[in-house]
Every structure is written in structure tokens, then in C-alpha cells.
C-alpha positions, 0 to 999 in steps of 0.5 A, a space after each residue: 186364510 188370513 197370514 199375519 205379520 205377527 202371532 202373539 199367544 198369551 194375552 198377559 202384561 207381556 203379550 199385551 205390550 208387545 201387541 200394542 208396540 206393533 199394532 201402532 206400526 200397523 202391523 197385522 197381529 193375532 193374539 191367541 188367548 186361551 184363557 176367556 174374555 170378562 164379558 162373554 158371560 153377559 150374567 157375570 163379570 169380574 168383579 161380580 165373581 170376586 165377591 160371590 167367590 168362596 175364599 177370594 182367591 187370586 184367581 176367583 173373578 175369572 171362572 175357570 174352565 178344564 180346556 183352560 184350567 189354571 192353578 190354584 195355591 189351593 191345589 197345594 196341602 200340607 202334610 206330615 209324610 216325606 214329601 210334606 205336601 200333595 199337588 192337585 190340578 192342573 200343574 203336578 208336582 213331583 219335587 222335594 218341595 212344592 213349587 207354591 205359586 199359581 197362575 191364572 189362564 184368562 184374558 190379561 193372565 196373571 197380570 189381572 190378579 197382580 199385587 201392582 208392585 214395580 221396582 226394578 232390579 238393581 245394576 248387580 243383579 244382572 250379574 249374580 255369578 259373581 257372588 257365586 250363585 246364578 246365572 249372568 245376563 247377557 245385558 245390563 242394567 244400563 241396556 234395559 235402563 231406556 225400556 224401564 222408561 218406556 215400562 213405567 209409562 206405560 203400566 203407569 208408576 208412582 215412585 220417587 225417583 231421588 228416594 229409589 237413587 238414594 237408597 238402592 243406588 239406581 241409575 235415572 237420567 239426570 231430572 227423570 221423574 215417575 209418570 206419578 209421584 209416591 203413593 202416600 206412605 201407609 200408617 203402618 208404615 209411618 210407625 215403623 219409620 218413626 220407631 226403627 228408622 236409623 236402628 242396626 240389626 244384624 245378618 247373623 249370615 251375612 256377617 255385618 249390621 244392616 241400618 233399617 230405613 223404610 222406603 216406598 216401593 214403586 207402584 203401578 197404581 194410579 196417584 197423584 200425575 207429577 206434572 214434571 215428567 216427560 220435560 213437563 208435559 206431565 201426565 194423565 192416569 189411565 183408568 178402566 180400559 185405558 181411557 184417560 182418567 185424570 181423577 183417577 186414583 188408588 182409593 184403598 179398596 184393599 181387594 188389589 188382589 184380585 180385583 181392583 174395582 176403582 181400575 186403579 191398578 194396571 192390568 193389560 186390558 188396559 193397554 188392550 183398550 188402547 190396541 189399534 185396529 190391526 190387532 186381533 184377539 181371539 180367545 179360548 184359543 188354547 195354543 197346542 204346537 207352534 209350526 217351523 218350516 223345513 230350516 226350522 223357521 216359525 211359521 205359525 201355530 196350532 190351536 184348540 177350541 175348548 171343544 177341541 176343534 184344531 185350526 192353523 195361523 201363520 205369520 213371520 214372526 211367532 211369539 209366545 207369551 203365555 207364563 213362564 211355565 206355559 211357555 216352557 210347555 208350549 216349546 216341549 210340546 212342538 221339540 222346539 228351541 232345546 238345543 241347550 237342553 235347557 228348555 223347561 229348566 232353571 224354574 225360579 219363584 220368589 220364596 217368601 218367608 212370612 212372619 208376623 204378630 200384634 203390636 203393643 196395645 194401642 198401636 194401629 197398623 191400620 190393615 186393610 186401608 190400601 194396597 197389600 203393601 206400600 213400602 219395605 225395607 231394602 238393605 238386605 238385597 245387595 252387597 257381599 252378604 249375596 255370597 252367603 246367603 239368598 239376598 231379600 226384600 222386606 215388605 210390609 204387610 198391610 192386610 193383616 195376617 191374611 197370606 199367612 193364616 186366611 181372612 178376617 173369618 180366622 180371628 173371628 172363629 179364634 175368639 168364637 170357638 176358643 174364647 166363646 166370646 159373641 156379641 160386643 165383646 166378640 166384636 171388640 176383641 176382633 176388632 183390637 186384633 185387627 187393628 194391631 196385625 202386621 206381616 212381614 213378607 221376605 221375599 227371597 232371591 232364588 237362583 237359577 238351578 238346571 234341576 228345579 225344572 218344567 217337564 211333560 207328565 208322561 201320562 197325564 192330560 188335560 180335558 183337550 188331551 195335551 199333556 198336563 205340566 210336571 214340576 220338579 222344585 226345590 230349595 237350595 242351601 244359599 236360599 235356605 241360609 238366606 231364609 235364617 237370616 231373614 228369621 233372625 232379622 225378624 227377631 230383632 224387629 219384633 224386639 225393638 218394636 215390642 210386639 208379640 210374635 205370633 208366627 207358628 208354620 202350623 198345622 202342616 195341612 196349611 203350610 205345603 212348603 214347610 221344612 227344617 234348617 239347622 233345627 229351625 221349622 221354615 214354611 213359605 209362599 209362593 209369590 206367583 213370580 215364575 221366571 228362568 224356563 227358557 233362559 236367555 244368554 249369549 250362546 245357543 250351548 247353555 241358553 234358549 233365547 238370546 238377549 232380545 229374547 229371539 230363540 236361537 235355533 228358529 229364526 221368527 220364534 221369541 219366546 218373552 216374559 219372566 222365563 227368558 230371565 237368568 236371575 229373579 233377584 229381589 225386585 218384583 220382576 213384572 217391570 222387568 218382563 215389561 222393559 223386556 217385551 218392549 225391548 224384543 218389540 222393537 226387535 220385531 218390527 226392526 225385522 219387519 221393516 227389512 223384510 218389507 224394505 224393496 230389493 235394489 235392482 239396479 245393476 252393480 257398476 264395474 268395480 263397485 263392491 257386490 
């Protein structure tokens, strides 16, 4: 039987890094993935898969399998009783409001089905209780600064470094530039600078006027290489599989989501094709206990082929990578690292409140020409306004309404069925409404609460036998507040912009998370950013790992990825989990390296101190 110096389960955007970090110190590391590899199917790939897909769904180019099933925000439907929705599939669901984010159970995760985006949080968010809400980390934004760094390296980010200083108030050392200089603005975006730039609205909430200023958001999608990073030696885009790729670029398949069939965009099987030869992965490997020894020391784990054969690994150091919500899972199922009793709870998504409309006629958005979203504004993610309401980022959809209403099909069945109109005049009138759709996306801070949580449904059970998981979710008043000032926001927008607002959360089959505010109808989606199940903090009472994402009870245990954070804030927190699983890397091979380094056995001289 092989012992491995490190067991990693999950092949996502974190397992991926920290394999990587400690396959070049040549450590011996298994990758235990339970999801299956593009490519085991000779028949099939990816990007085959996405367009023979009904639907293009996030998780269409990686068929699913029930030894392995992921989520689907198809498994959610709206409806009119008390609670107003219904949850199928692998994750149920018994919350007043629906958790409405899914995740994909591949190689490369959800890091496959990703929008690409990469800010990173701002120096206040790693302390939210001081505006009242939240959970206060147990480092700081300066801590994690050098591994945002080594992050951006490595997923390869485009962004301006002066724009990001500027207008968020982000700390870089002095000269920093992005590995790849700012996607080029999106022609809806142009627009939107050239008519509300400078303007106020007001956050009736938060009680102040906030100026409007689009800014572009940080991307891990291939540009153009800024020959002045890394003291000038610049640097060169990684295209499919991680090989250098110098041409390689963003060339506006507008299918990021699901699949990026240029490989501009990161995914972890990019950093896979850069593993070194000590790092093994083995696949459809479902991960059912992790083993402690008799001091509760981590040991190993026990997994599951999808024909339900068991088998054991050891190593010295375990870590699990494997979702937020599966990570979470995976530790209730062993009784491991719960303590606090925290484990499974402080469940926290991105709410997004969507809204969107047409702009005057004979103004082009330009939709469906690039990434789902290029640039936003960013005035309303910090301040004192925090203590009032859920602070958000507003990010502006690019591909038409397609997260609110569905495809291009909609508009087409809208003017075929409702106006009767075929031929030329059909395609006229299809093509002027697509040209002129906009979204804009809220994506709201969520706090983390001990009662939006992660538990194991008592009877339920997936295709091997392993209790399905169960979520309990909800959303506070602060996140509610914050979702009216939002609206109110959009208002204004669509007021100065002249354009027609078409938002309408109905019928309620198509909005699961729908609810009601002070009179107003709210609906929302779930971005898919699953963070807060294994928090981590600075004592063993009220946290489950430590700042280096170590669980505190179990010495060789870390539990990585968005669960260990106690705040989600407004920033998209795939580069934040990134810095985070580099930052516990180099804590791993710390360790290693002492356990490697020879005893003295020289004897003590008299007097010397023992």
C-alpha cells in the first residue's frame, strides 16, 4: 500500500493549487476527485457536451453520474404555498427560503463552470463586526496581500492596478501591476460611463448620495501580457492545459459559462497540466470518512468507487477541498472538527437581485460579445452605510436577460406566440430587443448566521448510501434592507438612462427565491459562491479551523476553500479562496519539512540548556 505525504479530496480551483505547491517541493500527493475526468469517454468532451446540451446549464459539459450527482439550479421551482419553493436532487432543502446556488461534482469543480471574475476583498471586509453583522477574521487584508499576489499569478488576472487603488481603495506594493492589462471595456459598458459617470443617486437605506463610476473588474481570462510585471520580466498567458500560450486571449465566445472553448479562461485543469510527477489523481473516488488516529490525528481517508467498492489512504497531512457544502458534509460524516459546534453552519451565498430592461431605441448594449460581465459599479460595497443595510456590488450584465428570463428562445416564443409575428419581421423584432438588453446584477453581502446551515438528512441517501446533505437557509433583515436599497438604486438607473424597465419576478414557478419587503416582491439567484461551513477564527470555541485554515482539533486536518471564510463580503471570493489555499500550502510543507528535518543526537554539554 502507497502512504502519501498529503491526501487532497477535491480537484476544484483550491485542491488544484495546493497540489500544485506541494508537487513542486516533491511531495508525494494523492488527489482524490469524485467527480470524473474530460476524456474518459472517448465519444464525449466538454465542449461537445455543452452544445448537444438541453439548456446550457452550468453543469451540461460534465455529465452527471448518481455515485457523484451535483446540484442543478434546476432542482429548484417556484411556487405559490408557504415555503414558495420545492428542492430536488442531490441537495434538499428545508429553509424558509431556498439556498439557489449549485455546484458541479467534476474534475476541476465548479472552477470549470466559473464566471472568471477576480476582485479581491476590500481591507474592511475582513472585519464586519464592526459595522454590526458578521463574523471578524482572524487576519487581515494585509496577511493575505503577498498570496493575492501569488493568486493573480497563477489564475492569471487582467486588471489595472491604479484604476483598483483608486477607486476601492486597495493596497499594492509600490509599482504592482496584473500578470495582464484590463479586458477592453464592453460596449455597454462604454455607454454607461458616458451617460452616468459623475452622476449621484441616493441609497435611501443607507442614508447618503453615492457617485456613479464604472470600473472594470479584475478578470482570470487571457488579455493582453503587461510586459512590466514581475520587475519586467513580464508574462506569458497559459492557454488549454496550461501550456504557454502567448496568443492566447479572450476572443468573446460568450459561452464562459459553461465552457470557454478559446481556454482563455482559468480553470484548475490548467494548473493540473502543470502537476509535477508526484502528484496523483485518481477520480471517481467519492471520499466517504476521513481517519484519525487514537489523539485524533488525521491519518487518511476512505473512499468509494462508483460501484461502491471501499478502499483506504494514508498520508500525514489530510486536506479537504471538496465545496463548501461538501466539505462541511465530509466532516459530519467522520464527527470530526465540531467542537465549536460550528461545523456545517454560517452557510453564506452571494444573493443577487437582478433587474433589467431595453434601452432607448437605437442604443446597442452589444450582449452576447464577451464575458457575462466586464465592468460595474463599486460605490456601494463600503462605508458606514454597511451598519444599515447588506453592502453589494453592481455588475453589468452583458448577455442580455439570460440569468433572469432564459435564452434568446424567450424573445423569440415572446414575439412568435404573443405577437404572431414569423419571417422577417420576427427576425427584426428579435433582433432590435436583443441588441438593446441589459442586466443589472446586485450581488449582495450575506453575513454569516449559525442558523443558515449544513446538516445530514436523517433518511435520505445518495446512490453509494451516504446521507444526502440537507440545507437550512434563509435571509436576514440587514440582507433584505440591503436588496431595497439595491431596487431603489436601479430606479434611479433606469431613470437617467431612459430606458424601459422590464423587471417582473414572475410567474413564481420561475423564481424559487421570491419574497416580500415592506410591500415590495424581491426574487433572487444564487451566484454559486458557497462560503462560511467550516469557519475559521482564533479559538477552537466558536470556530473550526484556524487562520491557516488547520482544523483545531486534529492535528494533519485542514479544511480549505471558501467554507474556512467568516465573511463573503462583495467581491467574488474564488481569488480570495485561491490566496487562501496558498497561504495553507506553504503551511503544509512548513510542516513537512520539520517532520523531515533529522533529530540531533549529539549529546547535551553540562550546563547547556535541554
Amino acid at each position: 500500500m502507497t502512504r502519501y505525504d498529503v491526501i487532497v479530496v477535491g480537484a476544484g480551483i483550491a485542491g488544484s493549487l495546493v497540489a500544485h505547491r506541494l508537487g513542486r517541493h516533491g511531495r508525494r500527493v494523492l488527489v482524490l476527485e469524485a467527480g470524473a475526468s474530460a476524456g474518459r469517454d472517448p465519444d464525449t468532451d466538454p465542449l461537445t457536451d455543452y452544445l448537444t446540451a438541453a439548456g446550457g446549464l452550468p453543469g451540461s459539459p460534465y455529465r452527471p453520474h448518481p455515485a457523484s450527482a451535483s446540484p442543478e439550479v434546476t432542482d429548484l421551482a417556484g411556487t405559490d404555498g408557504n415555503p414558495g419553493f420545492r428542492a430536488a436532487g442531490h441537495l434538499l432543502q428545508d429553509g424558509p427560503l431556498p439556498y439557489a446556488s449549485g455546484y458541479v461534482r467534476a474534475n476541476g469543480g465548479t472552477g470549470n463552470v466559473w464566471t472568471g471574475l477576480t476582485p479581491r476583498m476590500l481591507p474592511e471586509d475582513f472585519d464586519t463586526e464592526s459595522f454590526g453583522y458578521g463574523r471578524r477574521w482572524p487576519l487581515t487584508y494585509d496577511d493575505l496581500e503577498p498570496h493575492y499576489r501569488a493568486a493573480e499569478e497563477e489564475l492569471g488576472v487582467a486588471a489595472d492596478a491604479v484604476e483598483q487603488r483608486a477607486r476601492l481603495g486597495l493596497r499594492f506594493p509600490d509599482g504592482y501591476v496584473y500578470p495582464m492589462r484590463p479586458l477592453p471595456a464592453a460596449r455597454l459598458d462604454r455607454l454607461l460611463a458616458a451617460r452616468l459617470d459623475g452622476r449621484r443617486v441616493e441609497d435611501p437605506v443607507g442614508l447618503r448620495e453615492v457617485e456613479l463610476r464604472v470600473v472594470g473588474t479584475p478578470h482570470a481570462r487571457n488579455g493582453v501580457p503587461d510586459p512590466r510585471y514581475d520587475g519586467g520580466r513580464g508574462y506569458v498567458p497559459r492557454g488549454r492545459d496550461g501550456r504557454p500560450d502567448p496568443d492566447s486571449r479572450c476572443v468573446g465566445n460568450a459561452s464562459c459559462i459553461p465552457h470557454c472553448p478559446s481556454y482563455a479562461k482559468y480553470t484548475p485543469l490548467k494548473t493540473q497540466g502543470r502537476w509535477s510527477g508526484s502528484v496523483t489523481l485518481r477520480d471517481r473516488s467519492v471520499v466517504s470518512r476521513v481517519l484519525v488516529d487514537g489523539r485524533g490525528r488525521a491519518t487518511g481517508v476512505e473512499y468509494r468507487s462508483y460501484e461502491g467498492e471501499v478502499s483506504v489512504a494514508h498520508a500525514d497531512v489530510v486536506v479537504l477541498a471538496a465545496h463548501a457544502v461538501e466539505n462541511a458534509r465530509l466532516l459530519l460524516l467522520s464527527g470530526l472538527a465540531d467542537r465549536s459546534g460550528q461545523v456545517g453552519r454560517n452557510l453564506m451565498d452571494h444573493p443577487v437581485l437582478l433587474t433589467w430592461g431595453l434601452l432607448p431605441e437605437g442604443e446597442h448594449a452589444g450582449a452576447y460579445r464577451g464575458p457575462g460581465s466586464v465592468s460595474g459599479f463599486e460605490g456601494f460595497r463600503f462605508g458606514p452605510a454597511r451598519k444599515l443595510r447588506a453592502p453589494f456590488r453592481v455588475e453589468f450584465g452583458t448577455w442580455g436577460w439570460i440569468w433572469a428570463k432564459g435564452p434568446v428562445d424567450t424573445d423569440v416564443e415572446h414575439f412568435l406566440i404573443e405577437h404572431g409575428l414569423s419571417g422577417r419581421e420576427l427576425r427584426r423584432a428579435v433582433g432590435d430587443r436583443v441588441r438593446r438588453q441589459f442586466t443589472f446584477q446586485f450581488e449582495m453581502e450575506q453575513g454569516a448566521d449559525p442558523a443558515n446551515r449544513v446538516t445530514l438528512h436523517p433518511t435520505e441517501r445518495d446512490a453509494l448510501g451516504l446521507p444526502r446533505p440537507l440545507v437550512t437557509y434563509d435571509l436576514d433583515e440587514h440582507v433584505k434592507e440591503g436588496m431595497a436599497a439595491a431596487r431603489a438604486v436601479s430606479d434611479q438607473l433606469f431613470a437617467l438612462l431612459g430606458a424601459e424597465d422590464h423587471t417582473d419576478y414572475a410567474p413564481a414557478t420561475a423564481w424559487p427565491g421570491r419574497f416580500e419587503h415592506r410591500g415590495r416582491t424581491y426574487g433572487y439567484r444564487g451566484a454559486g459562491h458557497a462560503a462560511g461551513t467550516h469557519l475559521m477564527g482564533d479559538s477552537p470555541a466558536t470556530s473550526v479551523v484556524d487562520a491557516w485554515q488547520r482544523c483545531w482539533d486534529h492535528p494533519g486536518l485542514y479544511a480549505v476553500g471558501c467554507g474556512s471564510m467568516p465573511s463573503v463580503a462583495t467581491s467574488n471570493p474564488t481569488l480570495t479562496m485561491a490566496a487562501l489555499a496558498l497561504r495553507s500550502a506553504e503551511r503544509i510543507e512548513a510542516d513537512l519539512t520539520d517532520r523531515d528535518r533529522p533529530l540531533s543526537l549529539e549529546p547535551t554539554a553540562p550546563g547547556a540548556p535541554a
